[in-house]
C-alpha positions as CSV (number, residue, x, y, z in Angstrom):
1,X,-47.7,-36.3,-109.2
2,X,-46.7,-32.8,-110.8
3,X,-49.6,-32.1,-114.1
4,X,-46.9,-32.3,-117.0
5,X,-47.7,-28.9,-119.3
6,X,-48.2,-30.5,-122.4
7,X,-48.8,-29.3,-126.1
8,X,-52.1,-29.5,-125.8
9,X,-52.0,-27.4,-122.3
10,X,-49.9,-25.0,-123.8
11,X,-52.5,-24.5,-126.7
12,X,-54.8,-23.7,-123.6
13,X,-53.2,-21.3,-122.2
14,X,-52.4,-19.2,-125.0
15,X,-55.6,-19.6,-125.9
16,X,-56.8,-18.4,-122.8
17,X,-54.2,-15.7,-122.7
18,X,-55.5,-14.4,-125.9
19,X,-58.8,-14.3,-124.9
20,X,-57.9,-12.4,-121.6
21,X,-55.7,-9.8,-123.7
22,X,-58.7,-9.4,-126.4
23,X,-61.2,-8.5,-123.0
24,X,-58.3,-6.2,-121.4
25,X,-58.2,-4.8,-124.4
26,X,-62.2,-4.7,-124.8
27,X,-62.2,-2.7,-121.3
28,X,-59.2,-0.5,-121.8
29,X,-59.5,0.9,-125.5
30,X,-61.8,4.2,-124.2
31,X,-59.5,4.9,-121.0
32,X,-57.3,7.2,-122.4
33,X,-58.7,10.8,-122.1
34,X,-61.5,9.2,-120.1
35,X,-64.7,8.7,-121.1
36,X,-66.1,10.9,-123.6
37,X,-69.5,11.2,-125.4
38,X,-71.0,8.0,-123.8
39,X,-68.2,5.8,-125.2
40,X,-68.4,3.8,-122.4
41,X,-71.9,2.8,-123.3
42,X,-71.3,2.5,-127.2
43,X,-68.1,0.6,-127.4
44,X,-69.0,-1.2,-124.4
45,X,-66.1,-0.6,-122.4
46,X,-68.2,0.2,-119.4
47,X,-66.7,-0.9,-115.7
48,X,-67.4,-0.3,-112.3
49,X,-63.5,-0.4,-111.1
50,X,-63.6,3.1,-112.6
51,X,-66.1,4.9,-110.9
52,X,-65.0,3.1,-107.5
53,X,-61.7,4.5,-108.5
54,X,-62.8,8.2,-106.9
55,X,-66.8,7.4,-105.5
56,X,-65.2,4.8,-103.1
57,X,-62.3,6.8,-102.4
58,X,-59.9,3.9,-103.3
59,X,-58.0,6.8,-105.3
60,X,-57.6,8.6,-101.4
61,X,-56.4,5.3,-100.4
62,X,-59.7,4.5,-97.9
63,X,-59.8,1.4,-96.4
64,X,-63.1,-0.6,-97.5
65,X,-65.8,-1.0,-94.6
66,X,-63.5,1.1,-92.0
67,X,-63.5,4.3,-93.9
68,X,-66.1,3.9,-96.8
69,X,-69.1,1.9,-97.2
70,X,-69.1,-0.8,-100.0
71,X,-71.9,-2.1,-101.8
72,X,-70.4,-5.5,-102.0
73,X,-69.9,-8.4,-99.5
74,X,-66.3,-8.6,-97.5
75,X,-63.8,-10.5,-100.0
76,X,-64.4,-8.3,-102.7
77,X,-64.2,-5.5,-100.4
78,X,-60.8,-6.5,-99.4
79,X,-60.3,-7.1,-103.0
80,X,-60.7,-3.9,-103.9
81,X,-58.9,-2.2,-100.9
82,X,-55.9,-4.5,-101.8
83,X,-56.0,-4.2,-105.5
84,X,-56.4,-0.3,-104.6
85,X,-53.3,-0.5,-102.7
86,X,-51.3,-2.1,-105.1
87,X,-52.4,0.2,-108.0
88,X,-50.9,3.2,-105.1
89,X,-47.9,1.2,-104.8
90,X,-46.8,0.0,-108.3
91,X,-47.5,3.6,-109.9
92,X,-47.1,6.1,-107.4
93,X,-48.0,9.9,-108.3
94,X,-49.3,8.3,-111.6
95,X,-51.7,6.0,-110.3
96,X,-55.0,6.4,-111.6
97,X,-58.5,4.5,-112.6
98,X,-56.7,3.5,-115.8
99,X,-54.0,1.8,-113.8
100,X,-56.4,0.6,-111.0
101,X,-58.7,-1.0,-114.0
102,X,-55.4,-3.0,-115.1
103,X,-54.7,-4.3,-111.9
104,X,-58.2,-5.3,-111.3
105,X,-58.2,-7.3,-114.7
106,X,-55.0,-8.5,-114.0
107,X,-56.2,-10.3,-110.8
108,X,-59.2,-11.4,-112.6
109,X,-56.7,-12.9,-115.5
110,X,-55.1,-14.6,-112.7
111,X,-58.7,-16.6,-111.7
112,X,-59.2,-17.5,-115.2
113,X,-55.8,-19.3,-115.4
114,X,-56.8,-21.0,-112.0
115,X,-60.1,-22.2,-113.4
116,X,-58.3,-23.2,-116.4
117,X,-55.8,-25.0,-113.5
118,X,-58.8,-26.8,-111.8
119,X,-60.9,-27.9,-114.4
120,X,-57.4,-30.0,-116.2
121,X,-56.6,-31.2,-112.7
122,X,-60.0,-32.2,-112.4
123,X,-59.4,-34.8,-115.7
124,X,-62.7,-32.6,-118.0
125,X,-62.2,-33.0,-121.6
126,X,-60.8,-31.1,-124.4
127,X,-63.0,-29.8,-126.0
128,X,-64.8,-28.5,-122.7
129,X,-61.5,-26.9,-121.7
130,X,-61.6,-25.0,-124.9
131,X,-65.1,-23.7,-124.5
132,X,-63.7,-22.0,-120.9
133,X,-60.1,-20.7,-122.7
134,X,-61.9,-19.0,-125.6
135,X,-65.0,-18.0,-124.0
136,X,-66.7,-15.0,-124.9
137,X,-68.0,-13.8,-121.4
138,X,-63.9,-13.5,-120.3
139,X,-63.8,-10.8,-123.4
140,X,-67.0,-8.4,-121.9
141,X,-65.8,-9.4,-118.4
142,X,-62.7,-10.1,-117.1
143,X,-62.1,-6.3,-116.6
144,X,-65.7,-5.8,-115.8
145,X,-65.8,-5.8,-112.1
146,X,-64.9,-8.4,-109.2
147,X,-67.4,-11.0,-109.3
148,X,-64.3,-13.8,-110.7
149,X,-63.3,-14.1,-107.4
150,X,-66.9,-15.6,-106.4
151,X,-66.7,-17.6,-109.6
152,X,-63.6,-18.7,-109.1
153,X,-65.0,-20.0,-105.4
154,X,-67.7,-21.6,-106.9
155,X,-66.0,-23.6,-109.1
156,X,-63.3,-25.2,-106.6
157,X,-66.9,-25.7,-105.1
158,X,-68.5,-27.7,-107.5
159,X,-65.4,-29.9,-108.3
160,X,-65.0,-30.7,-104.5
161,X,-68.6,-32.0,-104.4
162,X,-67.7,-33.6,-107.3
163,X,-65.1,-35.8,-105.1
164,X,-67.5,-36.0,-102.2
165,X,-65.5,-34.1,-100.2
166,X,-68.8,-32.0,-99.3
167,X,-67.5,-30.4,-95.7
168,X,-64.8,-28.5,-97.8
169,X,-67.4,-27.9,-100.7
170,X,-69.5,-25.9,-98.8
171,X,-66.3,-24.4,-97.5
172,X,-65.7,-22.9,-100.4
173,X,-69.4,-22.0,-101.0
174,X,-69.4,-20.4,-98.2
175,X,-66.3,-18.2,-98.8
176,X,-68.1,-17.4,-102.0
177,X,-70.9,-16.0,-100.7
178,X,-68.8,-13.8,-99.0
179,X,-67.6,-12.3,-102.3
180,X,-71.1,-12.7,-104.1
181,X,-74.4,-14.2,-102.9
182,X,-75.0,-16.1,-105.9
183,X,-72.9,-19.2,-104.5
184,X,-75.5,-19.7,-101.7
185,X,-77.6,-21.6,-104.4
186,X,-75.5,-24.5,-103.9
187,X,-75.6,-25.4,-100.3
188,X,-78.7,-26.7,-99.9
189,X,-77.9,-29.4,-102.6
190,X,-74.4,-30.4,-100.2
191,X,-76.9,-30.6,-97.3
192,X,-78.9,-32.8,-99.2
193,X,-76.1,-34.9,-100.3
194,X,-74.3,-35.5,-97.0
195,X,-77.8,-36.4,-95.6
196,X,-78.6,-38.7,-98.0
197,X,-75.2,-40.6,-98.9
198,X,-75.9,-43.7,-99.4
199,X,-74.2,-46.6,-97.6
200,X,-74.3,-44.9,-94.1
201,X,-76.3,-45.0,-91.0
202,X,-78.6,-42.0,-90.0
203,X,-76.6,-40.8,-87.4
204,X,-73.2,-40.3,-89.5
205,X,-75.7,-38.8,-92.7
206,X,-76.7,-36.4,-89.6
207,X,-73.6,-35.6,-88.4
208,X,-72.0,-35.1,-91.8
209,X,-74.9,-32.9,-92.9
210,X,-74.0,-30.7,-89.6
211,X,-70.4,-30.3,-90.3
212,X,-71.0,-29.5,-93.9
213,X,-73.9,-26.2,-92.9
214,X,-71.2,-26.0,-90.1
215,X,-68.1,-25.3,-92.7
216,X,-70.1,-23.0,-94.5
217,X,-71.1,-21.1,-92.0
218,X,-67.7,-20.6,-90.5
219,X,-65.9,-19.5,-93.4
220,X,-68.7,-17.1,-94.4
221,X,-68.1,-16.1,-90.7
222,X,-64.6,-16.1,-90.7
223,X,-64.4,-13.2,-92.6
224,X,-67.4,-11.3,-92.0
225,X,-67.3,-11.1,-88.6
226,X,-64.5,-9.1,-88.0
227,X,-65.7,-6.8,-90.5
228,X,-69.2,-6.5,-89.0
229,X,-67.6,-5.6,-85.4
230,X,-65.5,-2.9,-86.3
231,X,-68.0,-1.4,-89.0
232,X,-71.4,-2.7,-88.4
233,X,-73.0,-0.3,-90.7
234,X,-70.6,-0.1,-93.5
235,X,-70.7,-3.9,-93.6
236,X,-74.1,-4.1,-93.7
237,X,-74.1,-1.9,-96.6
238,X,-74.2,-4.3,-99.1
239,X,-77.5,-6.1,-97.5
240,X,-79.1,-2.8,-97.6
241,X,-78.3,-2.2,-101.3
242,X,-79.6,-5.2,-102.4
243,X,-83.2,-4.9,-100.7
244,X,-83.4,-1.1,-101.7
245,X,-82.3,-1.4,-105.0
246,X,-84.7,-0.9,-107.8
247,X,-83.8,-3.9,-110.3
248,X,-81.9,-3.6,-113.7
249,X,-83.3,-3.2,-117.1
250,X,-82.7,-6.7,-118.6
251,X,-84.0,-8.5,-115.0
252,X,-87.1,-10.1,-115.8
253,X,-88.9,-8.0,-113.2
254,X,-88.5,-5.3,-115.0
255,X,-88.6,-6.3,-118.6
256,X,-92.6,-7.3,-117.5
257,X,-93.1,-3.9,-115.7
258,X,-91.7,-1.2,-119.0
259,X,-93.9,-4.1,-121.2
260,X,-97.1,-3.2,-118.9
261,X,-97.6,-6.6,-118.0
262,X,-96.3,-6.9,-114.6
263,X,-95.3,-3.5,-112.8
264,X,-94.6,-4.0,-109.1
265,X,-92.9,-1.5,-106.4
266,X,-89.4,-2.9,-105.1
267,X,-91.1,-4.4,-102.2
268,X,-93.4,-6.4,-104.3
269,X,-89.7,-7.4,-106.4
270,X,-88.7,-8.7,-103.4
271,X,-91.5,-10.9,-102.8
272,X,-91.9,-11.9,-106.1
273,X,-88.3,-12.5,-106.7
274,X,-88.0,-14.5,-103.1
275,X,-90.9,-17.0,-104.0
276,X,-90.4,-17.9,-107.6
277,X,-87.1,-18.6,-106.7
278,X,-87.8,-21.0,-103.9
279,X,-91.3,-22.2,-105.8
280,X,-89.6,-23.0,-109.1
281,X,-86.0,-24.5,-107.1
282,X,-87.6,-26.8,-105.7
283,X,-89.3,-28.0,-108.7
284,X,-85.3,-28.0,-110.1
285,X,-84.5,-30.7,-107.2
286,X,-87.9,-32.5,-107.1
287,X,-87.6,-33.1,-111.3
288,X,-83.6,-33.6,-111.3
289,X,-83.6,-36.1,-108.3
290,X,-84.0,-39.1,-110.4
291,X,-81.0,-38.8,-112.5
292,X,-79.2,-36.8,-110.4
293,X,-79.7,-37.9,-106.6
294,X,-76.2,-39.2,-106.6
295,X,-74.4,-36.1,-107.8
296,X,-76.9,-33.5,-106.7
297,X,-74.0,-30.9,-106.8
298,X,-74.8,-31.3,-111.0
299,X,-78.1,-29.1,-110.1
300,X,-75.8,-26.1,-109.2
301,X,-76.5,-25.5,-112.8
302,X,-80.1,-25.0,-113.4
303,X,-80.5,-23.9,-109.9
304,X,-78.2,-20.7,-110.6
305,X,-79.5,-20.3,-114.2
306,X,-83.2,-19.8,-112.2
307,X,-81.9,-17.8,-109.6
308,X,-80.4,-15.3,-112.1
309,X,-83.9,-15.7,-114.0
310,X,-85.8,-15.0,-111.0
311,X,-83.8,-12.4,-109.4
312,X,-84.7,-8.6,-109.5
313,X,-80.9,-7.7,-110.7
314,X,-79.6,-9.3,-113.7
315,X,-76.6,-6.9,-114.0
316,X,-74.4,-8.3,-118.1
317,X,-71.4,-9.7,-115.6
318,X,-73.6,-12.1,-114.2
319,X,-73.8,-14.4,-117.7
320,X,-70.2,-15.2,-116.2
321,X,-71.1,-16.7,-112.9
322,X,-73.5,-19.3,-115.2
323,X,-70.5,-19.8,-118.2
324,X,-68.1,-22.1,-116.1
325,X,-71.0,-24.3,-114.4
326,X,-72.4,-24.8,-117.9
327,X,-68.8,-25.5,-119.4
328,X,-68.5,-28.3,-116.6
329,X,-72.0,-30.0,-116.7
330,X,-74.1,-28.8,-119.6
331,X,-75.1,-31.8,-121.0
332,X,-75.2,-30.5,-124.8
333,X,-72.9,-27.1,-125.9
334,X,-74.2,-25.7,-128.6
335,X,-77.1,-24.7,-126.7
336,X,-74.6,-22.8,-124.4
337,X,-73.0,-21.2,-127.9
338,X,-76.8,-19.6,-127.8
339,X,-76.4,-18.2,-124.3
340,X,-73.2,-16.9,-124.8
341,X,-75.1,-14.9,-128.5
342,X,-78.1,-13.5,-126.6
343,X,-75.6,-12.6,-123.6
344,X,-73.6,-10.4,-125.9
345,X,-77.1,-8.5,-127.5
346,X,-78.3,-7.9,-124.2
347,X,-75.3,-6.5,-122.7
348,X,-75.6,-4.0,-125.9
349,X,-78.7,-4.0,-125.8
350,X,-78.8,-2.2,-122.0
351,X,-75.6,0.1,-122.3
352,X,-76.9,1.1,-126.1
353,X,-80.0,2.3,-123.9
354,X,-77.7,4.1,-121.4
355,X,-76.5,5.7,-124.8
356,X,-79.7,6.7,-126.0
357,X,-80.9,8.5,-122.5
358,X,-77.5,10.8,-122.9
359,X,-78.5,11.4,-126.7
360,X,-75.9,9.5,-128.4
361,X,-76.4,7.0,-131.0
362,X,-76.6,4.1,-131.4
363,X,-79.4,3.6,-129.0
364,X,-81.5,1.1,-127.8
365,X,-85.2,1.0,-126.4
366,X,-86.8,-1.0,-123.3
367,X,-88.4,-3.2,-126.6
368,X,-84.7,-4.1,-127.4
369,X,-84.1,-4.9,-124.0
370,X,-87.0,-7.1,-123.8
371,X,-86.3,-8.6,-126.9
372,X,-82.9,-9.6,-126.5
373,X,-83.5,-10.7,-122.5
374,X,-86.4,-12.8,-123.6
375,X,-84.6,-14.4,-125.6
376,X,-82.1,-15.0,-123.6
377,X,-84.2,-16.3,-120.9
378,X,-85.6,-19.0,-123.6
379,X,-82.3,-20.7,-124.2
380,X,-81.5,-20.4,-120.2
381,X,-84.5,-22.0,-119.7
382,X,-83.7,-24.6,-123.0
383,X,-80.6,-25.1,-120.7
384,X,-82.6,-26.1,-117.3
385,X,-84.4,-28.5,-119.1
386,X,-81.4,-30.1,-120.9
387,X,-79.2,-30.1,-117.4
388,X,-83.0,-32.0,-115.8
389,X,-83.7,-34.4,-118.9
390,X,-80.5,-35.2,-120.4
391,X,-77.3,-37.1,-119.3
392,X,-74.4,-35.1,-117.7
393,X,-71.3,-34.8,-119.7
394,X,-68.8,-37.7,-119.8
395,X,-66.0,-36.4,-118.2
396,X,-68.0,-35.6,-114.6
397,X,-67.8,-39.8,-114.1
398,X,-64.4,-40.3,-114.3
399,X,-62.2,-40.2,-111.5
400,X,-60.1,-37.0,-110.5
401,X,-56.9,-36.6,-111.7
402,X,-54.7,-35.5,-108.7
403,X,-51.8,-32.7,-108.8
């Protein structure tokens, strides 16, 4: 059965297309002439396709991993070599990072009309659908970087756990963690579900919890593993980065440390990011099994809401890996209105810093910083509780609608 476009569809997707125009717009306004005077940290126009533009060597035409190192996982390697590519082929002489940040966003527009796609198909309501076409993380980052591709994994994800077809959830979790890591959050809880379906006898719960760590597994391996053989160490690259890497300003380790509570080396980060993580998850599960041990895929939620908590690097993009899993299961929205409010002052609130250290105005201090990521962190947290205590919404017990 074909989805018939509706009025109401169509109001969507202008909607949406508005909303992907306003954050093209958002990331494009300071490109011509190139950056100037910290503009990029003022206006907020900041990206990372345009330094990867020449640092990368995507404007030489390098192939990711074979001929440059990448500090990301495979798919959004190849995302960026393909994009890269494209931006060579579709302008010619005149390519440039300009050019190569509009076919990035354009991509990325792409996976927010495919999210849009899956979450109709998947029968949520209205007014959720709404809350995805006009949301305000799309404006800051749809031409931010590549981490839509991962989102866009994630969700397909969730919505095939949410059908119990759990071998092809983790699947797709699997595929996302081979764009971005954050997507690994959610295996454990298909594991958990396959083993404990209920209805079936121990050996089938066994065998389906095999095949499910077996799908993910393979299609994480599917595509790293040519990669690795061919360029071991430039694949490896992006592992590296991430246990060398200092942290980010807004992350909570390092809010504690420029407050003097807290200040720890990045070995100590790692630690203390690793075990709070795995301390306070399973305290997610143990307190959300009640409700939730039927749909445990619905703990995806506050599970990647802590992870980001806990985690050393809390980089502004990453407000949208959380937006769509709290568009499909938050139990109450208005509290997600608030993340979406303190999301926006602490993405100002970091680059206004950047600002600030190259003498421009205005600029922000590590107290802003603080200030604005604590208080995000209170409504995240708000949000954990409300996903733990409250009822999911509505629309996650109804059957799929089918394409």
């Amino acid at each position: 059965m074909r989805l018939r476009i509706d009025r109401h569809f169509r109001a969507l997707l202008i909607a949406l297309a508005i909303t992907c125009l306003l954050g093209f717009g958002f990331k494009q306004h300071c490109m011509p002439g190139g950056w100037t005077d910290s503009e990029q940290y003022l206006t907020g126009c900041y990206n990372d396709a345009v330094p990867f533009w020449t640092a990368r060597g995507v404007d030489k035409g390098k192939i990711p991993y074979l001929q440059t190192p990448i500090e990301y996982p495979v798919l959004t390697g190849a995302a960026i070599g393909i994009e890269g590519a494209a931006t060579h082929l579709i302008f010619g002489r005149h390519a440039n990072d300009a050019k190569f940040l509009g076919v990035v966003t354009a991509v990325n527009i792409a996976l927010a009309f495919l999210i849009l796609w899956m979450f109709r198909r998947a029968g949520m309501d209205r007014r959720r659908l709404w809350w995805w076409a006009a949301a305000p993380p799309l404006i800051l980052y749809v031409g931010h970087n590549w981490d839509m591709i991962a989102v866009a994994l994630a969700v397909w994800a969730m919505l095939l756990a949410r059908e119990n077809r759990l071998v092809g959830a983790g699947a797709a979790a699997g595929l996302g963690v081979a764009a971005k890591l954050f997507p690994v959050v959610m295996l454990p809880l298909f594991a958990l579900s396959a083993f404990l379906e209920q209805g079936r006898g121990w050996f089938h719960r066994i065998v389906r919890t095999g095949w499910v760590k077996l799908a993910a597994i393979g299609a994480w391996l599917a595509v790293n593993l040519p990669v690795a053989l061919l360029a071991p160490a430039n694949w490896s690259e992006f592992y590296r980065f991430s246990q060398a890497r200092g942290g980010t300003m807004a992350a909570t380790w390092d809010v504690l440390g420029n407050l003097g509570i807290l200040r720890l080396d990045i070995a100590d980060k790692n630690l203390c990011a690793a075990l709070a993580f795995a301390i306070g998850g399973a305290a997610i599960i143990g307190l959300g099994w009640r409700r939730h041990h039927a749909r445990l895929w619905l703990l995806s939620t506050p599970l990647l809401a802590w992870f980001m908590l806990t985690n050393k690097v809390y980089s502004p993009q990453f407000d949208l890996w959380l937006w769509p899993m709290l568009v499909m299961t938050a139990p109450r929205l208005w509290p997600v209105a608030l993340f979406a409010v303190t999301g926006i002052f602490a993405y100002f609130a970091e680059f206004w810093f950047f600002a600030g250290m190259d003498g421009a105005w205005p600029a922000a201090s590590t107290i802003d910083i603080a200030c604005a990521a604590a208080a995000r962190a209170m409504v995240m947290l708000w949000i954990i509780a409300d996903c733990l205590r409250r009822e999911p919404p509505e629309w996650v017990g109804r059957w799929p609608v089918r394409a």
